[in-house]
N, C-alpha and C positions, 0 to 999 in steps of 0.2 A: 367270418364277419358276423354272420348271426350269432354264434356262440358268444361273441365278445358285445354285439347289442342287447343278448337275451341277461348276460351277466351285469351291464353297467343300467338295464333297468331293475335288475329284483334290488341291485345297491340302492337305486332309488329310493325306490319300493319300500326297500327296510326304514329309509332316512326318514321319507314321508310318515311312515305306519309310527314310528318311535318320536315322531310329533305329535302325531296326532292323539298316542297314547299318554303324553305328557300334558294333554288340554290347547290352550291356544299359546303356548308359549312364543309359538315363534312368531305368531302375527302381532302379538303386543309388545314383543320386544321392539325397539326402535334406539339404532348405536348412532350417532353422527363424528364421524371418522372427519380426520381433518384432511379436505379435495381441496389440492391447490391448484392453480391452470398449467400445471407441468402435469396433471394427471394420462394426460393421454401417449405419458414415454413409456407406460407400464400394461400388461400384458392381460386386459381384464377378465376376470374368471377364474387366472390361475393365482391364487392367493396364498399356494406356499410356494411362488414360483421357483419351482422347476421348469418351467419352458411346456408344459402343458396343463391343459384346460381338460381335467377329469371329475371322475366321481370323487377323489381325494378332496381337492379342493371345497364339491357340494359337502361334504359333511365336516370341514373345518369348518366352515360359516356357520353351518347348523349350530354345532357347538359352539361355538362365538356369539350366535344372536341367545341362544338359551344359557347363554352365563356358565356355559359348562367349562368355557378357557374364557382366559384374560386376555388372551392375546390372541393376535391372525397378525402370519408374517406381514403381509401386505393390505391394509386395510383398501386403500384408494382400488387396488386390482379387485375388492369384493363389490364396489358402486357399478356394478354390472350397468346401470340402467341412466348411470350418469347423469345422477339429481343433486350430488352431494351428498346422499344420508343413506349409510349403511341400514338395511330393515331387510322384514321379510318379504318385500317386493323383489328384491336384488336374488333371494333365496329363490323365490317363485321361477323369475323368469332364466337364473342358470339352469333351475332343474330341465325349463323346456328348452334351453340350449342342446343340455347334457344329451336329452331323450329326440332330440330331432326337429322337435318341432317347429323353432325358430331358428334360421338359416346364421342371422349375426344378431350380435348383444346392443341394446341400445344404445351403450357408452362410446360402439365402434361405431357406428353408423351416427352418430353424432358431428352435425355439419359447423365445424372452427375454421372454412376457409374464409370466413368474414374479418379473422379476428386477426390482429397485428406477431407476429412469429420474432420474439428476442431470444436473437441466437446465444448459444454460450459465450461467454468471458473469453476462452481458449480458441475460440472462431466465429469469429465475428463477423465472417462474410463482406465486411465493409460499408456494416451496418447494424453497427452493435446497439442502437438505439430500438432497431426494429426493421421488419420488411414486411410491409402491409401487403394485400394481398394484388400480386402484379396487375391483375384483371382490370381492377380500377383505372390502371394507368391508359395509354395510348398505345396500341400497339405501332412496333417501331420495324421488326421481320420476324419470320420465320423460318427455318429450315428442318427439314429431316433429313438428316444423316445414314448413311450406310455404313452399317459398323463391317469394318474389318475382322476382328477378331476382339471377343470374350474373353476373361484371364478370373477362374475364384480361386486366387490364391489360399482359402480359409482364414483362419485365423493368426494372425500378426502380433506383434505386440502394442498395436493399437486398437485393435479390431476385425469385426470380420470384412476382407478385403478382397473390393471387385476391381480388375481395370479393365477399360471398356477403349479398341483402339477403333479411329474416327478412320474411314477409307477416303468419303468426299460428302459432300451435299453442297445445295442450290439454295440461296437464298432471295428472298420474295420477300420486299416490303416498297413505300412506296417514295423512300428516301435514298434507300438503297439496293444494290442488284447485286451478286455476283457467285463467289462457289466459297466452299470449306474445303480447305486445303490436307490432303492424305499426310495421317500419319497424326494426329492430335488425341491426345488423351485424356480421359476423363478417370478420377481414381476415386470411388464409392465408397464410405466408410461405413459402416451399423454398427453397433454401440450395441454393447445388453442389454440394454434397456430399450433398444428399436430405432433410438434417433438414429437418423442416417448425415451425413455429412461428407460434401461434394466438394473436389477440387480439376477445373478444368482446363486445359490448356486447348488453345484451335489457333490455326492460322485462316485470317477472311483474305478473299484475293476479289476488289471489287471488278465491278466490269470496265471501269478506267485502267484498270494493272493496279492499283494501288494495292498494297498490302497492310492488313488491322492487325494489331496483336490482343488475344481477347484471353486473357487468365483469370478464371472467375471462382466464386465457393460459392456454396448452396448449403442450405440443411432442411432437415425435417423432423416435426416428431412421428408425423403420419405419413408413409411411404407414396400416399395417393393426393400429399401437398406439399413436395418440394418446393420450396423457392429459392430459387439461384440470383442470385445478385451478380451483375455482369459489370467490366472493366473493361475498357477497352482502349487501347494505344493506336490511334490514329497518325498518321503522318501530321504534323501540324500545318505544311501549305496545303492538303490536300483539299478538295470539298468535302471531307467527311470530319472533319478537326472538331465537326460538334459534337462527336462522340467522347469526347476527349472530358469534356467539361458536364454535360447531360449526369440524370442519377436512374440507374438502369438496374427491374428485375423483371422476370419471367420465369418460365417453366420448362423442365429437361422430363423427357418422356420417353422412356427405353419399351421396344415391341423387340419383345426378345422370340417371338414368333417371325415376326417381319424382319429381326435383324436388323431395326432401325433405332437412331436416336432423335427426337424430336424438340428441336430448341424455339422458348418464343421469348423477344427479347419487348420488353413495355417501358414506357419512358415514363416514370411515377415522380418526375421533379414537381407535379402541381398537385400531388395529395400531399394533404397537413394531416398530422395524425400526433397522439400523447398519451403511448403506453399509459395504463393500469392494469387495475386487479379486476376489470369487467371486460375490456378489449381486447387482451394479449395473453399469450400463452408464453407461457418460460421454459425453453430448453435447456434440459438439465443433463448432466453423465455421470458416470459411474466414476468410483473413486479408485477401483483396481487396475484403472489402466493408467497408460501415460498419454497426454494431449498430443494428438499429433501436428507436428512442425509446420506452421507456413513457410517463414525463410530458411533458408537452406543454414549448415550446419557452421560455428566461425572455432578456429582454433587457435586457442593463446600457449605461447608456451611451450608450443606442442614441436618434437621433432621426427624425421623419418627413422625407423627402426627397420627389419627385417623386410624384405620384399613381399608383399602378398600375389599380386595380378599381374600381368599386362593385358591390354587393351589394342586391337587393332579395329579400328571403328571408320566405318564406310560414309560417306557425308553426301547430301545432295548439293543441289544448290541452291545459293543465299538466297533468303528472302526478306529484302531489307523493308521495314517501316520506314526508316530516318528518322529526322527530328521530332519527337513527341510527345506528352506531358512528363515521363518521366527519363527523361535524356534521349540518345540515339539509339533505338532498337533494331537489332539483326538479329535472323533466326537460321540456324541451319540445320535442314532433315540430319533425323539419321536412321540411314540406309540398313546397317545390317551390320556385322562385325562376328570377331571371335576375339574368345576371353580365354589364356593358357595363365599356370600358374598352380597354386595351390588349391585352384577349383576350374575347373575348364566348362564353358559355355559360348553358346551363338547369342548375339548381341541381335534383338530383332527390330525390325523396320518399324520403329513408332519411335515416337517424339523427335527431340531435338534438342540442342543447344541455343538456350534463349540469352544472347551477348546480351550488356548494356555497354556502347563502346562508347559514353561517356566519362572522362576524368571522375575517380578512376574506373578503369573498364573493369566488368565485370564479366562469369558467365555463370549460367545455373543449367547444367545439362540435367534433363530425367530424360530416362529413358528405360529399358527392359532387360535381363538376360535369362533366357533360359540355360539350365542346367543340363549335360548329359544326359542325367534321369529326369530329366520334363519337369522340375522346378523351376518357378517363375518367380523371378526374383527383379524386386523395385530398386532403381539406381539413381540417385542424385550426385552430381558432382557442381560443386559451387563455389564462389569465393573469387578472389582478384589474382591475379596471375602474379605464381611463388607462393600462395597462401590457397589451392583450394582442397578441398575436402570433401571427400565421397561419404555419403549415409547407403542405408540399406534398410529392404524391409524384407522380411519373407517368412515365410509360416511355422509360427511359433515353434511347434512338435520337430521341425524339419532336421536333417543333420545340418544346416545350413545355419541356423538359429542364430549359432557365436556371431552371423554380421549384423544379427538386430541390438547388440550390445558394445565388441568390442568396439574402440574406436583406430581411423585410418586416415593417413591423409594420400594426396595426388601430387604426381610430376604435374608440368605445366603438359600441354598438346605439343606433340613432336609429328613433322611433319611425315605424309608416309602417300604412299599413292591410293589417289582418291582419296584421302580420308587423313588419317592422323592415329600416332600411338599412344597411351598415357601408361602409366603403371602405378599401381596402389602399391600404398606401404603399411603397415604396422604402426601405428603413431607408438612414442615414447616422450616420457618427457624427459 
């Protein structure tokens, strides 16, 4: 550790001295790089980003502010100090990042939890206008969750991907009371660029019995300001049916020390707020991946070929919403299962099968299976019954990869004890 401190200060050391021997070049130099309020998706310091903030970076800048190159991969990542204007202050203050002496860059420590967050085009949270910052609003409850079980799958073909499975929690607010229901998922996106982007599933069971259905998305450009935008499917006779109609964000907060998750839900229906280029920040992605999917997958065209899987899949019991804002909601666990076939895996105890048993009924099962060799791999099955179709996600490099491309479709559910069988097929057309 020393040898690598005593080497990345003489680097300095040289950078500074070959300034200093060129006169005041670097302090007179002054670049104004074009910072737009999407600046803080980028990784400040590392300016030919590789994913690190080193001596490499300090002497691209040098060279860049003394006209020695034209160019810096990433200019916005060189505004260390996050004023807007590339100069030798930015130069100054990496070097005493570089050498210790200041703990974070001022670009990072820069407080935008005031400012309005417009999500991407591709996830819109269900507030593609904006989501001002929850705090403002009224708070509505609280809960911390105990997470069951952690899943980093790595990297996907969406991204790098965490899923986070929900065991229970209590919720505390002063409209509403009750528990979060075992077995709910939350699935964690990060972007290369840092945005993170959140899709969550929970079951609320109030203290009347009533059952909420709560599918929400969140994003972030800053890890330390998620905001999640909440939806929620109340019973319509119920006394909670004001959920139904309300416009709702808050804050998801993982203590992955504590093993907890921490949900706070704000009722923001009476802040007025009008995006610009002074209040809002614009979350932005990268253009090598693909968007990943809200609704589930629809297939035209499309016929069964070759058999891929069977499915014997363990079920709890139903947990109906009933009538709601968007038709009649049932939900049913699932329990656990086994996967034989051209990949054999145990189906594990998270998620469920979220019906819409309104004309026409639908269902969208996610759920999990682990692999023989301890691959975790993400399952949707979705669509109307005679038409549904499985996706897949699972780690790019993996041998498993062909199911994040080819395409499959599903038998309908065949009954079976406790639970039900399905079998994947091959789509052809």
């Amino acid at each position: 550790m020393f040898k690598k401190a005593l080497l990345l200060t003489l680097v300095i050391s040289n950078i500074v001295v070959g300034a200093m021997a060129m006169g005041t070049a670097v302090a007179a130099e002054v670049v104004k790089p074009t910072v737009t309020a999407t600046a803080n998706t980028v990784k400040y310091g590392d300016v030919n980003m590789d994913g690190a903030v080193d001596s490499v970076d300090l002497a691209l800048l040098k060279a860049y502010l003394l006209a020695k190159s034209s160019t810096l991969p990433n200019l916005v990542a060189g505004d260390v100090t996050g004023d807007g204007t590339l100069d030798a202050l930015d130069y100054a203050i990496l070097k005493k990042y570089l050498l210790g002496l200041i703990a974070t860059l001022p670009a990072d420590a820069a407080d935008d939890s005031g400012k309005i967050l417009v999500p991407h085009e591709s996830w819109t949270c269900g507030m593609a206008a904006g989501i001002p910052q929850p705090e403002k609003g009224v708070l509505v409850f609280e809960t911390t969750m105990k997470l069951q079980n952690s899943y980093d799958l790595g990297k996907t073909q969406y991204g790098q991907r965490k899923v986070f499975v929900i065991q229970n929690g209590s919720i505390t607010g002063t409209k509403i009371q009750g528990t979060v229901m075992s077995g709910g998922l939350d699935f964690q996106l990060t972007l290369s660029n840092g945005v993170m982007e959140i899709e969550q599933l929970l079951m609320l069971k109030a203290n009347d019995g009533s059952y909420i259905y709560l599918r929400s998305a969140g994003t972030a450009i800053k890890q330390n300001d998620m905001r999640m935008v909440w939806d929620f499917e109340a019973p319509n006779s119920s006394s909670y049916n004001w959920l139904n109609s309300g416009k709702y964000a808050g804050r998801r907060i993982i203590d992955q020390a504590a093993g907890t998750m921490k949900i706070s839900v704000y009722d923001i229906s009476g802040i007025s707020f009008t995006p610009d280029a002074t209040n809002s920040l614009i979350v932005t992605e990268p253009d090598d991946v693909p968007d990943q999917p809200w609704d589930f997958r629809k297939a035209y065209s499309e016929r069964n070929g070759n058999k891929f899987i069977t499915e014997s899949v363990s079920l709890g019991a139903s947990q109906s919403v009933g009538a709601s804002k968007r038709g009649s909601r049932n939900i049913i666990p699932i329990t656990g299962g086994t996967v034989t076939g051209n990949l054999t895996a145990k189906i594990l105890s998270a998620g469920a099968d979220y019906q819409n048993l309104s004309n026409p009924m639908t269902i969208d099962a996610r759920y999990l299976w682990q692999t023989d060799d301890g691959e975790i791999i993400i399952v949707r099955n979705g669509g109307q019954f005679g038409s549904l179709v499985p996706t897949f996600e699972v780690r790019a490099d993996s041998k498993y990869s062909y199911l994040n491309q080819k395409l499959y479709l599903s038998s309908d559910p065949g009954g079976g004890a406790g639970g039900v069988t399905i079998t994947f097929y091959e789509s052809t057309k």
